[in-house]
N, C-alpha and C positions, 0 to 999 in steps of 0.2 A: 418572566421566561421568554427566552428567544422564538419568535415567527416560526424559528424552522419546526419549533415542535410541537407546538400548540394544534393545530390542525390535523396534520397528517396523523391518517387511523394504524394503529400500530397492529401488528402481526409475528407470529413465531412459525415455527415448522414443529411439527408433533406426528410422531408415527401412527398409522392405521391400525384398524383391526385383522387387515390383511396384507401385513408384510409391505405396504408402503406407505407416504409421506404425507401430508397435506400442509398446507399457508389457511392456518388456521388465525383468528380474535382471540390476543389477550383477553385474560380476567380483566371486567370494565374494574375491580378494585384495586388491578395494579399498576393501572395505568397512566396516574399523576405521581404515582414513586418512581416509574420507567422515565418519566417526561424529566423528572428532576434530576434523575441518574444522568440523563443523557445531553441536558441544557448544563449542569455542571462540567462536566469533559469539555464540552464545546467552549465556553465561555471560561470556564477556568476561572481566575479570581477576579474577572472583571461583574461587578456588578450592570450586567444590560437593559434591567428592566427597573430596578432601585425598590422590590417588593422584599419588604425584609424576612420573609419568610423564604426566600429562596437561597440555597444553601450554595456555598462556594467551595472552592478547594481551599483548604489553608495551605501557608507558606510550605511546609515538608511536602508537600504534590507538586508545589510549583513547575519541577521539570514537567511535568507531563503536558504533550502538546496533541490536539485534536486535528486531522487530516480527513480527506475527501479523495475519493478517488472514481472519478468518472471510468467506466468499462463496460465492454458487451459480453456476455456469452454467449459460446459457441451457437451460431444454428440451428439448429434441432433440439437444441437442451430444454428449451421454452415452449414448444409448440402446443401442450395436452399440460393441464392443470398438474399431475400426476409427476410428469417429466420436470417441471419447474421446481414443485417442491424437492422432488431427488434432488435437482442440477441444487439448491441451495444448501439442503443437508448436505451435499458432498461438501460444498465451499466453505461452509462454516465446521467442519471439520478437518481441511486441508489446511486454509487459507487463500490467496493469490499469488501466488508466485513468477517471477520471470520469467519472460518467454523463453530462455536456452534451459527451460526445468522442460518445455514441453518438447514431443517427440518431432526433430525436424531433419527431414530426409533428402538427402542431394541427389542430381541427377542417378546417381550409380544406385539409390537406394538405400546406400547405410546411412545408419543417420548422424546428424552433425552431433559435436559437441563443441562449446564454445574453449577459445584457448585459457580463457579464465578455469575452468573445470579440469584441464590437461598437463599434470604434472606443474614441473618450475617456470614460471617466465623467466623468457631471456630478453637479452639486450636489442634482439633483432624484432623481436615481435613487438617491445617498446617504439622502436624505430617506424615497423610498418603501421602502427596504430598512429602515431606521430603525424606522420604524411599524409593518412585520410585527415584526421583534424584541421592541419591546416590547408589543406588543399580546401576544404568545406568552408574555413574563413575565410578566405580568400575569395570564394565564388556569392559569399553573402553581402545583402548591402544592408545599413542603417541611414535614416535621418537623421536620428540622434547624436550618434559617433561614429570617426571612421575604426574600423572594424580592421585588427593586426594579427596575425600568426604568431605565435611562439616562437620565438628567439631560439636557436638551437644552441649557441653557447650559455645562453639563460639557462635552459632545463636537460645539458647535459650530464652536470655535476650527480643531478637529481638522479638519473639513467643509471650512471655509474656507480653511485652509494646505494641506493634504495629504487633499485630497477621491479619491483611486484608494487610496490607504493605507488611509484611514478605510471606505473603502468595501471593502475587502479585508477587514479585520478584522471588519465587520459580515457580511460574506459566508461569513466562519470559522463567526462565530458561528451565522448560520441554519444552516448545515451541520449544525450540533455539537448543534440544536435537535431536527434530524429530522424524520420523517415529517407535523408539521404545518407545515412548511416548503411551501409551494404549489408550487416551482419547485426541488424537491430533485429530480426529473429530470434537471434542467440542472446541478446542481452540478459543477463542475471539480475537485471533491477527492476522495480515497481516505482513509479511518479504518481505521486499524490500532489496536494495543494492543503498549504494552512493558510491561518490569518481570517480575516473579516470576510473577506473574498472568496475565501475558497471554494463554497458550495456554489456557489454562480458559475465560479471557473472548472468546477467540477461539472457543472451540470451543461456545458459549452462542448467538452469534453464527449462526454457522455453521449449527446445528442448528437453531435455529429459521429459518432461512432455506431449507432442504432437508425440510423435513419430510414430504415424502411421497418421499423418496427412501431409499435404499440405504444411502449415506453422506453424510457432510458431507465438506466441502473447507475447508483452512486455506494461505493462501500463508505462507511464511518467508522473510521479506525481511530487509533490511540497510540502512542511511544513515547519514549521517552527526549527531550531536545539532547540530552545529552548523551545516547547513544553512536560517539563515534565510532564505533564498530563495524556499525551497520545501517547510519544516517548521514549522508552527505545536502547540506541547505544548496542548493543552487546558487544563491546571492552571496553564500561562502567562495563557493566555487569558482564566481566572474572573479571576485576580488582576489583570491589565489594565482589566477591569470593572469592580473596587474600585476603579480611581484615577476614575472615572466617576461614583461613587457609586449603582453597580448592584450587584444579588449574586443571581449563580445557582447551581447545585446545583454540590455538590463533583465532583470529575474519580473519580468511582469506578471508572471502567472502564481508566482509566491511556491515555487515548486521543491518538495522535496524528493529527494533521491536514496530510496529502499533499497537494501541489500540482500537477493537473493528472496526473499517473502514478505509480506503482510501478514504473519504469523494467526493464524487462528485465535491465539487467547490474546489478541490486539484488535479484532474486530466487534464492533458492538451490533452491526445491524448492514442492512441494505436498504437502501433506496429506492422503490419504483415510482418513475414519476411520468404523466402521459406526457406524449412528444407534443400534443395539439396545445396544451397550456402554454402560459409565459414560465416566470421566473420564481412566481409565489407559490405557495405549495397549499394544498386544498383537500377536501376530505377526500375525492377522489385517488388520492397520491394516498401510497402505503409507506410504512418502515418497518422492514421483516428485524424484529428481534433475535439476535445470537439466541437459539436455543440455550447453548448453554449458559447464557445468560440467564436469559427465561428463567431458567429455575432454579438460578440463585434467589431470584423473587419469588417465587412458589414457595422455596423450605425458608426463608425468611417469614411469608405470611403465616407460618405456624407461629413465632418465634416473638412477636408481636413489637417485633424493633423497628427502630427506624431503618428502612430497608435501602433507602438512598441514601443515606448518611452512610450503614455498617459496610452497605455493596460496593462503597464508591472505595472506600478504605480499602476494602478484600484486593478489588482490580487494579487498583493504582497502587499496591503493594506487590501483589504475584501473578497478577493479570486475570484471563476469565478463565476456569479450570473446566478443559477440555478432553472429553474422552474419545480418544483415537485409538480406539481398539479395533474399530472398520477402515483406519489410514488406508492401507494398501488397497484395497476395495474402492472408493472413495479418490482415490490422488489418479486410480487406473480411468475410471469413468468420468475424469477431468482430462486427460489425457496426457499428465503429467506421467515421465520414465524416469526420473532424476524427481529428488527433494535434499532439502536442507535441514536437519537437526540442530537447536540451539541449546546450548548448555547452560546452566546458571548464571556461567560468566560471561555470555551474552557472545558466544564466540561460536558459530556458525561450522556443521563438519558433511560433508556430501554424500550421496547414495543412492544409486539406482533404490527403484521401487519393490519393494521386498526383500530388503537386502539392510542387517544394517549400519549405520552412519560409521566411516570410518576415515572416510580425508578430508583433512581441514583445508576449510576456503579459507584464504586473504582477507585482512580488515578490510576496514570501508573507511579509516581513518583521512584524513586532509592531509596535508604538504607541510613538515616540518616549518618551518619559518627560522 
């Protein structure tokens, strides 16, 4: 079994006898079937520890790929035991969604929405996203390689045929740009990290994002790689740039790019880890169990199955089955005003909060070739 889970004391959220939450201990019995659940996702078919007892995905799960995603919550969400476990019960009922889902108010007061959420894109607003991108390469340096703009007869063709595509991929890109991005407020995406690496760079992440706190937080989510829909690779992304005859900095962070959420029944747990430690993870560190996970293992312990073998099956077939009958409740006390509904077919439709879903967002597909 993988370090990452060996150690760290696992935990769930369970409501009170008085109408609120607590970050309660798992059953100490379900606690090496939780460990295998969750070292299987991670590791996927690679044997990491070579104990023949530890269980792998077989070949038909393959797509599924395990992500990390270093984040802070809001300021006062944490403060009183009480408000923590609310602030988690809300999140594992929502999910994590893009900042343009949360409410962001301009000098005048009303609030933004981003032009991704506003009717058709056009050719102009391709254009003015265009011009931040490469004005942004232009002002970056590499060691590595010199660092080119997009050729404007390269990716006009693209403007002209499939002007919401092209303008989706330039929207990856700002994203993927960062904090000189002007309207990275508004973005509709979530960055995570896979690969070997990821929890490190997750937790990089994380801490610089919490630094005057206690601990940091890491979500452990799950997708699928083949979800172009709604999953763009970053190290997809430079190389789609090359066909442009642009070149920006290699994908060092092993980063993916979510579309619009981190879906609730895709999240397995949270992370708290102290900021005083290094990089290992120790009994003092926790991993809050998706309730609704949780209790997939709870009515399996009647059932007297293999719970990490059937549970692993269930998830990596229909995901974790989530009850959002308190959504609107719940996404309001995150401070989300906008969410995203997904359909079977894995196609994304928008909605203010209490309202429901009825305009389809834009794939998240890649660049014809």
């Amino acid at each position: 079994m993988s370090d990452l889970f060996q150690q760290v004391s696992l935990k769930t959220i369970k409501p009170t006898n008085n109408d609120e939450y607590e970050i309660c201990n798992t059953k100490t019995e379900l606690d090496s079937e939780i460990r295998c659940l969750l070292d299987n996702i991670y590791s996927g078919n690679r044997n990491l520890s070579g104990n023949k007892n530890t269980k792998h995905l077989d070949n038909h799960k393959s797509d599924i790929i395990c992500f990390f995603r270093g984040f802070a919550p809001d300021k006062g969400k944490l403060n009183t035991e009480i408000r923590k476990a609310r602030y988690f019960r809300d999140l594992f009922i929502v999910g994590e969604k893009g900042k343009g889902y949360l409410k962001n108010e301009g000098q005048d007061g009303q609030i933004r929405y981003p032009q991704y959420f506003v009717g058709e894109i056009h050719q102009q607003d391709v254009y003015r996203l265009l011009k931040f991108v490469n004005r942004a390469i232009k002002t970056k340096k590499s060691k590595d390689k010199e660092l080119k703009p997009i050729e404007l007869d390269k990716i006009k063709p693209y403007i002209e045929k499939e002007t919401t595509q092209i303008y989706m991929f330039l929207l990856n890109f700002a994203h993927n740009i960062g904090g000189s991005w002007p309207d990275k407020c508004l973005s509709p995406f979530v960055s995570a990290s896979y690969g070997n690496k990821a929890y490190d760079i997750a937790l990089s992440f994380a801490k610089g994002k919490n630094k005057q706190r206690r601990h940091s937080y890491i979500i452990l989510g799950f997708g699928k790689k083949s979800d172009e829909k709604n999953v763009v690779f970053t190290k997809e992304l430079t190389e789609e740039l090359e066909t442009l005859y642009a070149h920006w900095y290699k994908d060092i962070h092993s980063e993916m790019i979510i579309k619009d959420c981190i879906f609730p029944n895709q999240i397995l747990g949270v992370f708290e880890i102290s900021n005083e430690s290094d990089h290992d993870i120790n009994d003092n560190d926790i991993f809050i169990v998706n309730p609704s996970l949780y209790q997939l293992f709870e009515e399996n312990e009647k059932k007297y199955g293999d719970a990490c073998s059937d549970i692993l099956e269930y998830i990596c077939t229909k995901g974790i089955p989530v009850d959002q009958t308190e959504f609107d409740l719940a996404a309001a006390e995150l401070g989300y005003v906008l969410y995203a509904e997904q359909d079977c077919n894995g196609k994304n439709e928008l909605s203010p909060i209490g309202h429901e879903a009825y305009s389809p967002l834009p794939n998240n597909r890649p660049l014809d070739k």
